[in-house]
C-alpha positions in Angstrom: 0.0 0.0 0.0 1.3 3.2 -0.9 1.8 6.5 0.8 -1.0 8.0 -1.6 -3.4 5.2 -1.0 -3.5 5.4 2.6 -5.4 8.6 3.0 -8.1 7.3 1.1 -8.9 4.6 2.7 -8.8 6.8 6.5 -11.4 8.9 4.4 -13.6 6.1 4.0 -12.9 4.6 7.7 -13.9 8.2 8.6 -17.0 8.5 6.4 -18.3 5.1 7.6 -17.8 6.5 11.6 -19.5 9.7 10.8 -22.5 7.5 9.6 -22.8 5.6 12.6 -22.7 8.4 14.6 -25.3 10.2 12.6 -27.3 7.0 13.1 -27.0 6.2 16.7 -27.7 10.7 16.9 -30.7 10.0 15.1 -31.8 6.9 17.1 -31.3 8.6 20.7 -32.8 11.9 19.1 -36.2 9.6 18.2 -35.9 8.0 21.4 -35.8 10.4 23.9 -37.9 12.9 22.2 -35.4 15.5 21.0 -35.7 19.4 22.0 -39.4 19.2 21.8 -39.8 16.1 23.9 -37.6 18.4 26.9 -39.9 21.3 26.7 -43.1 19.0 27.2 -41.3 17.5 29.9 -40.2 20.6 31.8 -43.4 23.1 31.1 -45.9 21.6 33.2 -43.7 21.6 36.0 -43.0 25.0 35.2 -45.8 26.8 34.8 -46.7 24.7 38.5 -43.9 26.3 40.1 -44.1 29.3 38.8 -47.8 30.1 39.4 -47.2 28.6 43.5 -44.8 30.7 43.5 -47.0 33.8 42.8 -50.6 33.6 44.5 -49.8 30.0 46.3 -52.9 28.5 45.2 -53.0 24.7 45.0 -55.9 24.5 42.8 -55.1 27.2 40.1 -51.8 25.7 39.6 -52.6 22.0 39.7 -55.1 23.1 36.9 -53.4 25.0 34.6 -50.2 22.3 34.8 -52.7 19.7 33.7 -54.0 22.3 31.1 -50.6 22.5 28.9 -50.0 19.1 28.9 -53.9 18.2 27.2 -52.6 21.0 24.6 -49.5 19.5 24.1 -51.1 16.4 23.5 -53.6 18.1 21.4 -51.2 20.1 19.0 -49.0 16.9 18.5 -52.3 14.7 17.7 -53.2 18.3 15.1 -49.6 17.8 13.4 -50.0 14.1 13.3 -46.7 13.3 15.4 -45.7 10.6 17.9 -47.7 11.2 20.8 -45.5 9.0 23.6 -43.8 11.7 25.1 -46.6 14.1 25.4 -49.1 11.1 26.8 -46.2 10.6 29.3 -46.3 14.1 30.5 -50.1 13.9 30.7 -49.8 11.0 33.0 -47.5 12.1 35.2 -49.0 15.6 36.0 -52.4 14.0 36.1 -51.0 12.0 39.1 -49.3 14.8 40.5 -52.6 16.7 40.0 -54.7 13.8 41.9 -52.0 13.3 45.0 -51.4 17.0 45.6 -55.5 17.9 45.4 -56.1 14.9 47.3 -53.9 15.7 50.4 -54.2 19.2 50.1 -50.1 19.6 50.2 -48.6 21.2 47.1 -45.5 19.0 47.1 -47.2 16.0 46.5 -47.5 17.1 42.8 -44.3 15.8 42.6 -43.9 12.5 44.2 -45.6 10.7 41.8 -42.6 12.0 39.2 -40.3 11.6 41.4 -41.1 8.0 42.5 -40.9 7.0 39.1 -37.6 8.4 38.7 -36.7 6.2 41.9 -38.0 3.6 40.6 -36.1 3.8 36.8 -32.8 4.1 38.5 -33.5 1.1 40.3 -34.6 -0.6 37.4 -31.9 0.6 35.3 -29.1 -0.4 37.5 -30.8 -3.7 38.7 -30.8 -4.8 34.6 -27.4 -3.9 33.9 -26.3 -6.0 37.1 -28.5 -9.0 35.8 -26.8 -8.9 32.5 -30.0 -7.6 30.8 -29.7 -3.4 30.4 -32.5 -1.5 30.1 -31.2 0.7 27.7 -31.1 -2.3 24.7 -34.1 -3.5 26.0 -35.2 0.3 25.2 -33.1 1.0 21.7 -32.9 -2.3 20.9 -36.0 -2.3 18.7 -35.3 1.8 17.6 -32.3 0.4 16.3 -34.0 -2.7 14.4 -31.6 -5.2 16.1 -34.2 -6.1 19.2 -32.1 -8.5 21.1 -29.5 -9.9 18.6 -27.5 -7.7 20.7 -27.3 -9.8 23.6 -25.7 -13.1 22.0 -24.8 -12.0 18.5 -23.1 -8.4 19.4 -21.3 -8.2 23.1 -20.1 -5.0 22.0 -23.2 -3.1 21.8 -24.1 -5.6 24.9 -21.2 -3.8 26.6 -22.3 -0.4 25.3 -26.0 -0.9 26.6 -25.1 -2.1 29.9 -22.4 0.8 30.6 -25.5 3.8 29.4 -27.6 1.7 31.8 -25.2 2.5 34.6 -24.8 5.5 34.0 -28.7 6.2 33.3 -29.0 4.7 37.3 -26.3 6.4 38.5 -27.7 10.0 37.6 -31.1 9.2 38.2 -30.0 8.1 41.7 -27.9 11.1 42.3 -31.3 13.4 41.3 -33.2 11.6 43.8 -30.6 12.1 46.5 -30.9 15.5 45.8 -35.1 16.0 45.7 -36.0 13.7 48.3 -34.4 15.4 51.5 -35.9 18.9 49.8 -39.0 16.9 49.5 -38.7 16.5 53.2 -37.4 19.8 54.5 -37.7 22.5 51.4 -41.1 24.2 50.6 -43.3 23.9 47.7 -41.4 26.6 45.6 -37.8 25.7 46.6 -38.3 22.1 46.2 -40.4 22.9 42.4 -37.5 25.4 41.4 -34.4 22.9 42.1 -36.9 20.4 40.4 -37.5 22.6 37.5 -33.3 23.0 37.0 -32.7 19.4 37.4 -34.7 18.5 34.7 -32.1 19.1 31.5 -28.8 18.9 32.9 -29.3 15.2 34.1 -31.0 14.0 31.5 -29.0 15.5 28.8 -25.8 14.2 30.7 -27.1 10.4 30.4 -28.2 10.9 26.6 -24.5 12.2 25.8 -23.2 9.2 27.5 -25.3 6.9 26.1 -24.0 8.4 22.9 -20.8 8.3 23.6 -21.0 4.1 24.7 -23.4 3.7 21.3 -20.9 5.7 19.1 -17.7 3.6 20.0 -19.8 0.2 20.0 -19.9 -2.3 16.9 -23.2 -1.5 14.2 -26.2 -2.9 15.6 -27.1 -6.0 13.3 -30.5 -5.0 11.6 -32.6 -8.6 12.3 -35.4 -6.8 10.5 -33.3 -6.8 6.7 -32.3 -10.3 8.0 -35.4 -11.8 8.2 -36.4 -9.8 4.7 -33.7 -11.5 2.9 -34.2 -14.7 4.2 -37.4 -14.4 3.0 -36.5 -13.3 -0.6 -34.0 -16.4 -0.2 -36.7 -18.6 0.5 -39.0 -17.5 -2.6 -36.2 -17.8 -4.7 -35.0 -21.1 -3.4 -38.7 -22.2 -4.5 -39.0 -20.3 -7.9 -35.8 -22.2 -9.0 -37.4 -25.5 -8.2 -40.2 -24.7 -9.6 -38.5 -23.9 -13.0 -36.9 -27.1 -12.3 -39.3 -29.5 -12.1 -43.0 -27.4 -12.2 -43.2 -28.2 -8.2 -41.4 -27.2 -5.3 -42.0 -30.0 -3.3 -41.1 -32.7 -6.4 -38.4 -30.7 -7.3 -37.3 -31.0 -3.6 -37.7 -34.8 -3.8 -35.9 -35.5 -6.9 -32.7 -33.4 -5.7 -32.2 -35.5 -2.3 -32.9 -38.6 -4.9 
């Protein structure tokens, strides 16, 4: 190999690692909801905050949250786009709606959210200990390789169990942050240092997770597999049809 041919091929190792980045970007971006996915998320919570914050009134607040998040929902149904992440949010301030009206304590309209971001640590750290990572249970199928990855790729294996640490790791880190203000903070201190923990964290785990993704082998696409197994297949049986007018005589006279 010459001096002059070398380059060329780094071009091409370098075109083929900007594509798998750009796919694993695209992949998370889908996953996770992107820019728009983050503002549904953090608005609710928001426009709670900020509201209790101003006239203190439970009922006012607890309403209007619940209020953005139908409209979310309503202008993503309008436009015709996925509707997970906006359902999610709908769910979780409903609950946060229904606990805080219920016991008559503000703060409770965030326990339910931040249970569930208990819980998903747990869950997220429990999997990657039992050799079965939440994350490729979650990208697995976004990335049309479902579970090849877990006997068939130990690479992305690797990759899926190290963003499920570190997804449990920060989670758990938030949570040892809100729960002791859940405890001994008021409403609007404990919704304000909610509010700013929203992003950073999660942003954090989505660049690691890119990161693990963008060093790991290609994800092996089972979905084209199975395709061209099938196309196989009909081929197999055009050819001994040709053959002999019937598959299943041509099959017989060939083990003859």
């Amino acid at each position: 190999m010459t001096s002059l041919d070398k380059p060329t091929q780094d071009a091409g190792q370098v075109q083929t690692d900007d594509d798998a980045r750009a796919v694993t970007e695209a992949a998370l971006f889908e996953a996770f909801g992107g820019v728009r996915g983050m503002v549904e998320t953090v608005l609710p919570g928001l426009l709670f905050v900020a509201i209790f914050t101003v006239n203190k009134n439970l009922h006012v607040s607890a309403i209007a949250a619940l209020v953005v998040s139908l409209v979310l929902v309503v202008v993503r149904l309008a436009r015709r786009d996925t509707v997970k992440h906006a359902f999610s949010g709908v769910f979780g301030v409903a609950f946060g709606v229904l606990f805080a009206m219920f016991t008559g304590n503000a703060k409770n309209f965030y326990l339910p959210g931040m249970l569930y971001t208990l819980g998903m640590a747990v869950a997220y750290l429990v999997t990657a200990l039992a050799g079965v990572p939440l994350m490729g249970l979650m990208l697995g199928p976004v990335f049309k390789e479902n579970l090849s990855w877990r006997t068939r790729n130990p690479g992305r294996k690797k990759a899926y169990t190290n963003a499920s640490w570190a997804w449990g790791l920060i989670l758990l880190a938030k949570c040892a942050i809100l729960f002791p203000l859940y405890w001994w903070a008021d409403t609007t201190q404990l919704g304000w240092v909610l509010v700013a923990l929203k992003i950073p964290p999660f942003l954090l785990a989505v660049w690691l997770t890119w990161v693990f993704l963008a060093k790991a082998p290609a994800p092996i696409d089972v979905f084209a597999e199975m395709e061209a197994e099938e196309r196989a297949e009909k081929e197999r049986e055009a050819a001994l049809a040709a053959e002999g007018g019937d598959p299943a005589g041509g099959r017989h006279r060939r083990q003859a």
